[in-house]
C-alpha positions in Angstrom: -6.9 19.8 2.9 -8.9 18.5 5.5 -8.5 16.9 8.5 -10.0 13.1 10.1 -12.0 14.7 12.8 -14.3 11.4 13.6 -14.0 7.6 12.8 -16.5 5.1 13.2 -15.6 0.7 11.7 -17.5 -1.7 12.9 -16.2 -5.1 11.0 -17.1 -9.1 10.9 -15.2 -12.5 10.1 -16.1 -15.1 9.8 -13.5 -18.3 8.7 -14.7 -22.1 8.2 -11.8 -24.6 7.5 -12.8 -28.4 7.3 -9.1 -30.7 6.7 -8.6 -34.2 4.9 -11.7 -34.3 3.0 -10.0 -36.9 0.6 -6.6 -38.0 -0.4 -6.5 -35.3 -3.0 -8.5 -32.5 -1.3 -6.1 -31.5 1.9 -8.7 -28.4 2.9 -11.5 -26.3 2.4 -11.7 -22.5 3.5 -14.4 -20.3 3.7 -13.9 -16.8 4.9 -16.4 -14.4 4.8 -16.2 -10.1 5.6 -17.8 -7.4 6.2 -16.3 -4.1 7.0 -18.5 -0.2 7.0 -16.2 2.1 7.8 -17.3 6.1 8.3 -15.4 9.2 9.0 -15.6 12.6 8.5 -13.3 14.9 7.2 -13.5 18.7 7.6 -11.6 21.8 8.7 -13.1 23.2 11.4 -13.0 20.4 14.1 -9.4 20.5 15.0 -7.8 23.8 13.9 -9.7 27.2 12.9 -11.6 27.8 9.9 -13.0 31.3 9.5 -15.7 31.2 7.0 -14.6 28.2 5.1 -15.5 25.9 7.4 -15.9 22.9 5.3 -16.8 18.8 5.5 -17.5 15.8 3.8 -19.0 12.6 6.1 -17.3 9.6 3.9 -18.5 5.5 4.0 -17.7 2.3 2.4 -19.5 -0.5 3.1 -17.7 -3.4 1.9 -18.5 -7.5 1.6 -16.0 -10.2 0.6 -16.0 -14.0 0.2 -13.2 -16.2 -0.8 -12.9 -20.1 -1.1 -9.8 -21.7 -1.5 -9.5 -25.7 -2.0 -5.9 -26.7 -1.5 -5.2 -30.1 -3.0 -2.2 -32.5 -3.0 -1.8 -35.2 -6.1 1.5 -36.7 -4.8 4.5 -36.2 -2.6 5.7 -33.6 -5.1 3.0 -31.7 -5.9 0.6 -29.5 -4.6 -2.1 -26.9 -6.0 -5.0 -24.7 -4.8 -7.5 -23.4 -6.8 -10.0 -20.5 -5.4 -12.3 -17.5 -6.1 -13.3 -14.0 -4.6 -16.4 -12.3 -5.0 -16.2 -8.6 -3.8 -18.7 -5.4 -3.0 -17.4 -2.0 -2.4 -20.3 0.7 -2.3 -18.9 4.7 -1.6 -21.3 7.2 0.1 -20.4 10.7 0.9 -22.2 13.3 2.3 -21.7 16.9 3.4 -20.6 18.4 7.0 -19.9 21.3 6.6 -20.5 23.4 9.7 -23.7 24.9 8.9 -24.9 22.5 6.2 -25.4 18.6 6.9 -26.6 16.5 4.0 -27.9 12.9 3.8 -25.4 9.9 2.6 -25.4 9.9 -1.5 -24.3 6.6 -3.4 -21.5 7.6 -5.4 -20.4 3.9 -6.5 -20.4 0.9 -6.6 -17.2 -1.6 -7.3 -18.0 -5.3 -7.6 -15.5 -7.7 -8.6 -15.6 -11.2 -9.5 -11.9 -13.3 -9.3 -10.6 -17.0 -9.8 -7.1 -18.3 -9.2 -5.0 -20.6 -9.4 -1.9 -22.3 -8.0 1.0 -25.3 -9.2 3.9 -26.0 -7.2 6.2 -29.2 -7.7 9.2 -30.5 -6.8 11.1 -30.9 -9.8 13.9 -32.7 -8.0 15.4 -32.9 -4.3 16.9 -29.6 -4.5 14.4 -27.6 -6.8 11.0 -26.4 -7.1 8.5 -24.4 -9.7 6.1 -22.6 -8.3 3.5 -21.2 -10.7 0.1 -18.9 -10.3 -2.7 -17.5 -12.6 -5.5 -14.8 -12.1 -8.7 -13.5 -13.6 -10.6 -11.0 -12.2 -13.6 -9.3 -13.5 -14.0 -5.3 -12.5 -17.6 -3.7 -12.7 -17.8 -0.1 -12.2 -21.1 2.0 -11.4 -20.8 5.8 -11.4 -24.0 7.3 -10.1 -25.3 10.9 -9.9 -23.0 12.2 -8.0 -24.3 15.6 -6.3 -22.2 18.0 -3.6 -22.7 21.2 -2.6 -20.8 23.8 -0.7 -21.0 25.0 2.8 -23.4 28.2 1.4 -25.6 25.4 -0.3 -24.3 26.0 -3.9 -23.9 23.1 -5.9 -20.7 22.5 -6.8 -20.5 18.8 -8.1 -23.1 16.9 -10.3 -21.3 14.3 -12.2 -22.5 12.2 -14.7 -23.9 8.4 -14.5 -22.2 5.8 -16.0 -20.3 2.5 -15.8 -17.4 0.8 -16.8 -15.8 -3.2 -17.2 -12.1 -4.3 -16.7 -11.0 -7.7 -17.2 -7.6 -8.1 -15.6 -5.7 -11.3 -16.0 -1.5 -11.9 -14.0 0.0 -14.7 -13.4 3.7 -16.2 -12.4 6.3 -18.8 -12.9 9.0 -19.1 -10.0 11.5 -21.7 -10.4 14.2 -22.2 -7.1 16.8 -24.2 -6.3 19.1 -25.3 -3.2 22.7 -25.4 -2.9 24.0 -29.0 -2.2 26.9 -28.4 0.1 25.1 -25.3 1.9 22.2 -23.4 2.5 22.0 -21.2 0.1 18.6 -20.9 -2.5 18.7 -19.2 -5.0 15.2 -18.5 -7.2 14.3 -16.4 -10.4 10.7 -15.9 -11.6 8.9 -13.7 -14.0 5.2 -12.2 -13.1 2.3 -10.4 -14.9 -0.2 -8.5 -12.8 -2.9 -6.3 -14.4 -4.9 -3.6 -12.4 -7.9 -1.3 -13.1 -7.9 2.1 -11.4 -9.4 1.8 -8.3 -12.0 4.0 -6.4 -9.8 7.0 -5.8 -8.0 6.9 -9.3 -11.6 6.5 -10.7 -13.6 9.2 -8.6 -10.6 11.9 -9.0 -10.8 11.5 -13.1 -14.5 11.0 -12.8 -15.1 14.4 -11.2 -11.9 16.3 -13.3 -13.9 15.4 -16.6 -17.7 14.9 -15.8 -18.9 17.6 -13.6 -22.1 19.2 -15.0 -21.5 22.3 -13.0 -18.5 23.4 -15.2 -20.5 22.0 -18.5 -18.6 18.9 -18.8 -20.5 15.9 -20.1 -17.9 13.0 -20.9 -19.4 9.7 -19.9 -17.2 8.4 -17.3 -15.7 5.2 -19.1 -14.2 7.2 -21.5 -11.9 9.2 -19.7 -10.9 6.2 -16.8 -7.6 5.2 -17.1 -7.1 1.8 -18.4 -5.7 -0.5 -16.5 -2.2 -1.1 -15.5 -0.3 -3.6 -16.9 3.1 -4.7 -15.6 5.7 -7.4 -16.0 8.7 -8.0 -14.1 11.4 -10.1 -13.8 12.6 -11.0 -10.1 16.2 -12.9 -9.2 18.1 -13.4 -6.0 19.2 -15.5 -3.2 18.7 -16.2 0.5 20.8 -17.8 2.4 20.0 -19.5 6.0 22.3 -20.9 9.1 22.5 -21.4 12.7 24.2 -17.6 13.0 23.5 -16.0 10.0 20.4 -14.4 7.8 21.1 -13.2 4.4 19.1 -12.3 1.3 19.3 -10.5 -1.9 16.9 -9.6 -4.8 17.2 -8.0 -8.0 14.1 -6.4 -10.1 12.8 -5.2 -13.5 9.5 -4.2 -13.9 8.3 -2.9 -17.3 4.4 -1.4 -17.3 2.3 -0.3 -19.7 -0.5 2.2 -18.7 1.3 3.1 -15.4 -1.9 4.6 -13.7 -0.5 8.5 -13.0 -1.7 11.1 -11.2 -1.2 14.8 -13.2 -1.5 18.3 -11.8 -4.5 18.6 -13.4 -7.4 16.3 -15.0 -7.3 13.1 -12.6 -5.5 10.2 -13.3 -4.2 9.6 -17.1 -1.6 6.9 -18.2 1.8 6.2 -18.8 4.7 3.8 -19.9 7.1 3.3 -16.9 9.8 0.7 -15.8 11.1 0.3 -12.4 14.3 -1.4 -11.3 16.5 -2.0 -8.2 17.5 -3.9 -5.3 17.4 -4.8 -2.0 19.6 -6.9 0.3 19.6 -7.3 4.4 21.6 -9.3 6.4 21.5 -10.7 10.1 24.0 -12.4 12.3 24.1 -13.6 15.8 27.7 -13.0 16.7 27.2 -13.8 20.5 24.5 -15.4 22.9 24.1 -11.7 23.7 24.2 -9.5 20.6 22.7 -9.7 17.3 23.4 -7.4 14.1 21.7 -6.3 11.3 22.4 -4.2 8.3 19.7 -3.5 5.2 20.1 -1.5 1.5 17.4 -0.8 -0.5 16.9 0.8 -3.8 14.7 1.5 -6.5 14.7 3.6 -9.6 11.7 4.8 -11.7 11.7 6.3 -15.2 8.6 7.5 -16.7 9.3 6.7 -20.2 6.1 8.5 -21.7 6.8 12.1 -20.1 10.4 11.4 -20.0 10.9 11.9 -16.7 11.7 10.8 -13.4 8.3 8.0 -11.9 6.7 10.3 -8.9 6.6 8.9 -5.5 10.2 7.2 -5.5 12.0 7.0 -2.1 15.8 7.5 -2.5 18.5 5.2 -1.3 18.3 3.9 2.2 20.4 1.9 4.2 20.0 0.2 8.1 22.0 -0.7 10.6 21.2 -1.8 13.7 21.8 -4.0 17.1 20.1 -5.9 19.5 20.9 -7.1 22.9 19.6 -9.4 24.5 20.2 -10.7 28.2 17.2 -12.5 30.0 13.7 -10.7 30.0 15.4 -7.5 28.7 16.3 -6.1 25.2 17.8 -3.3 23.8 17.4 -2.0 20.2 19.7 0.5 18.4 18.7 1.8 15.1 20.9 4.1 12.2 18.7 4.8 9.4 20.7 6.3 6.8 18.9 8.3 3.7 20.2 9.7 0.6 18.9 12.6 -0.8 16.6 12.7 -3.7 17.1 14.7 -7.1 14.7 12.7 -9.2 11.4 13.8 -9.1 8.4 15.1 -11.6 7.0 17.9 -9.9 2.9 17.9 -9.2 3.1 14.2 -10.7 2.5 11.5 -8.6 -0.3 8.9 -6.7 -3.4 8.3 -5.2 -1.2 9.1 -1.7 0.5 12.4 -2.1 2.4 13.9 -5.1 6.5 14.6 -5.7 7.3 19.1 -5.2 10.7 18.8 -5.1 14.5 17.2 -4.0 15.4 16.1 -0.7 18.4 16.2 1.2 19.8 13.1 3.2 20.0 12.2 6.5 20.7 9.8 9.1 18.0 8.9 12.0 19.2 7.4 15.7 17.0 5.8 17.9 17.1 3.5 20.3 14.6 1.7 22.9 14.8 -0.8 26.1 12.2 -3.4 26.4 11.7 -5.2 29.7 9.2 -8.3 29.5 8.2 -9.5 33.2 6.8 -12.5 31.7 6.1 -13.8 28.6 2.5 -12.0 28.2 3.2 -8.4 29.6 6.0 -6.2 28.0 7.5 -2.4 29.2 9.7 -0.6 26.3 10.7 2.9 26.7 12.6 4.7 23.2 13.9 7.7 22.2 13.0 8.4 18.2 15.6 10.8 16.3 18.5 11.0 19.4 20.3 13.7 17.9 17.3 15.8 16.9 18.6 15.8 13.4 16.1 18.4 11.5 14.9 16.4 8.1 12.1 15.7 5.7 10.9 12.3 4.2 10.9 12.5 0.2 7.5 10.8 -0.2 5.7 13.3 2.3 4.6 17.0 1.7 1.7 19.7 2.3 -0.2 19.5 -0.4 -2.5 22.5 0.7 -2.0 25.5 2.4 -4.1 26.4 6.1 -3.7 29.3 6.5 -5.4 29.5 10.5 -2.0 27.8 10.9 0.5 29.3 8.8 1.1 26.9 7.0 1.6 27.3 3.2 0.9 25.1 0.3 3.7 23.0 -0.9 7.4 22.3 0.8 8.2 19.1 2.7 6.9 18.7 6.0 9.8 18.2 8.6 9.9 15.3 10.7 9.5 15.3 14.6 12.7 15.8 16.7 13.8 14.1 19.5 11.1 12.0 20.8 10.8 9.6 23.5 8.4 7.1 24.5 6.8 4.7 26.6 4.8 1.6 25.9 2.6 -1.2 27.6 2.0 -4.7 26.0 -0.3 -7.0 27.4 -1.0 -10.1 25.5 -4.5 -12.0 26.5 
């Protein structure tokens, strides 16, 4: 486990938008990126090391352009149509304390993707909204070479490459009450996704590393790509005084992209399901209340087990009060503990070790704006200093310089207060 030390982005926009270019064609956008971002990770900057003092120097260099034409054929119906073009090249090097190496290209991600969009008005009080997607995934692995902080070499993967062809789309259909505002919409959805650079590398290296004798090619031990479909229904409902929503969800996937204890990234059949609901009302010029419940469950139907990574049952209330340039926030975040997890499984982001308990989180903040461009708020996080640990949030490696051991839920911060400046130009 290492720690970000030093950061250096330095990224470019630019957008072009040109309106009305005929009665069908309603606009043209351009935009155009580029983003490199570098930082180095290691274990001696921040904390102590010993004789393990350890570093990789990590950059990504990225390009993007996208075009979008949005079009209008009548009153009732609209449409865009677009594409992406996309360059991801990865570069690490080592920085280790006593051993600095030069950047080495480990891959290269370009992808190619066209769209598009259908939306009508079927009558006055309902619409279908529809969508489709192809994207094009082209994967180089290079020679991949790392050593150690003693010069050893530790890594030398093997070359390769790999296509995905990934194709989602959707079909939304909603429709207004006639008496009151109430919509209510259902919709189905497709979405396909290959592994991406951290699911790829992580396999990539598991399989393909020289050094251990390993020789796979790395397209044939990538995970294929994710497949899921899932069927989405609810309602919102909008008023002077009141804001209320509700939506419902079933996702089925094929090829669930997993991370295992050991060997990378493999797949797995999975289905998710759940809810989530929120609900605001003004019930004075002064105050306004809120309340939120959200939900998901995940079953990982080729392991039989519980889908990594799951946050339990949560709920929010809160209140706001308002009165002139000053505002005052309360906030009761209420958790429920988690038994379902699949130990050592889980994402590119962390993986599950085991239940949590629940908890409920007060904080509250003041904010003071002078005028409307420069804003004061002062908070207090966690009021009570309630002692508690986030389900999706653990050390994965032990530091010992610290005392701190591998595995176990890392607690939350206690009572903590605040102070912040806005100023908007």
């Amino acid at each position: 486990m290492m720690d970000g030390s030093q950061f250096d982005r330095d990224s470019y926009a630019m957008k072009l938008e040109r309106a009305h270019l005929s009665p069908v064609v309603e606009k043209l956008t351009l935009n155009f990126n580029h983003d490199t971002i570098d930082h180095i990770m290691d274990n001696y900057t921040l904390r102590p090391a010993g004789m393990r003092a350890m570093g990789t120097d990590v950059k990504r260099v990225q390009y993007g352009v996208r075009a979008v034409t949005d079009l209008r054929f009548s009153p009732q119906t609209s449409a865009a149509v677009g594409l992406d073009l996309r360059r991801d090249a990865h570069y690490f090097a080592e920085a280790h304390r006593r051993l600095k190496g030069s950047f080495n290209n480990d891959m290269d991600i370009n992808s190619f993707g066209i769209f598009l969009e259908y939306n009508r008005d079927l009558t006055e009080r309902s619409r279908l909204l529809t969508g489709l997607r192809y994207d094009r995934v082209e994967t180089d692995y290079h020679n991949a070479r790392f050593r150690n902080g003693m010069g050893a070499l530790t890594r030398d993967l093997v070359p390769g490459s790999a296509s995905d062809h990934a194709v989602s789309g959707f079909v939304r259909w909603e429709r207004t009450a006639k008496n009151q505002p109430l919509t209510f919409y259902v919709g189905i959805g497709h979405a396909e996704r290959p592994a991406d650079y951290w699911e790829a590398y992580h396999t990539w290296a598991a399989h393909s590393n020289r050094v251990n004798g390993q020789t796979a090619a790395p397209d044939t031990t990538r995970p294929a790509k994710e497949r899921s479909t899932q069927l989405d229904l609810g309602w919102v409902y909008t008023n002077e005084k009141t804001n209320a929503n509700l939506s419902l969800y079933y996702a089925h996937v094929d090829d669930f992209i997993l991370r295992k204890p050991v060997g990378g990234f493999s797949n797995a059949d999975a289905r998710l399901y759940g809810l989530e609901a929120e609900v605001t009302r003004t019930v004075s010029p002064l105050w306004t209340l809120g309340a939120s419940l959200a939900y998901t469950r995940g079953d990982d139907r080729t392991n039989d087990a519980a889908l990594p990574q799951i946050a339990p049952l949560e709920a929010n209330l809160t209140a706001k009060y308002t009165h002139k340039k000053t505002e005052a926030n309360a906030i009761w975040r209420l958790v429920s503990r988690q038994n379902r997890y699949h130990k050592g499984y889980g994402s590119v982001t962390g993986t599950d070790y085991g239940p949590t308990g629940g908890f409920g989180i007060l904080s509250l903040s003041l904010a003071y704006r002078p005028d409307e461009n420069l804003t004061f708020s002062l908070g207090v996080d966690n009021l009570l200093n309630k002692n508690y640990a986030e389900f999706v949030n653990y050390s994965e490696a032990a530091i010992p310089a610290l005392g701190i051991s591998a595995g176990g839920h890392i607690t939350e911060p206690g009572r903590t207060i605040w102070f912040k400046s806005n100023y908007r130009f």
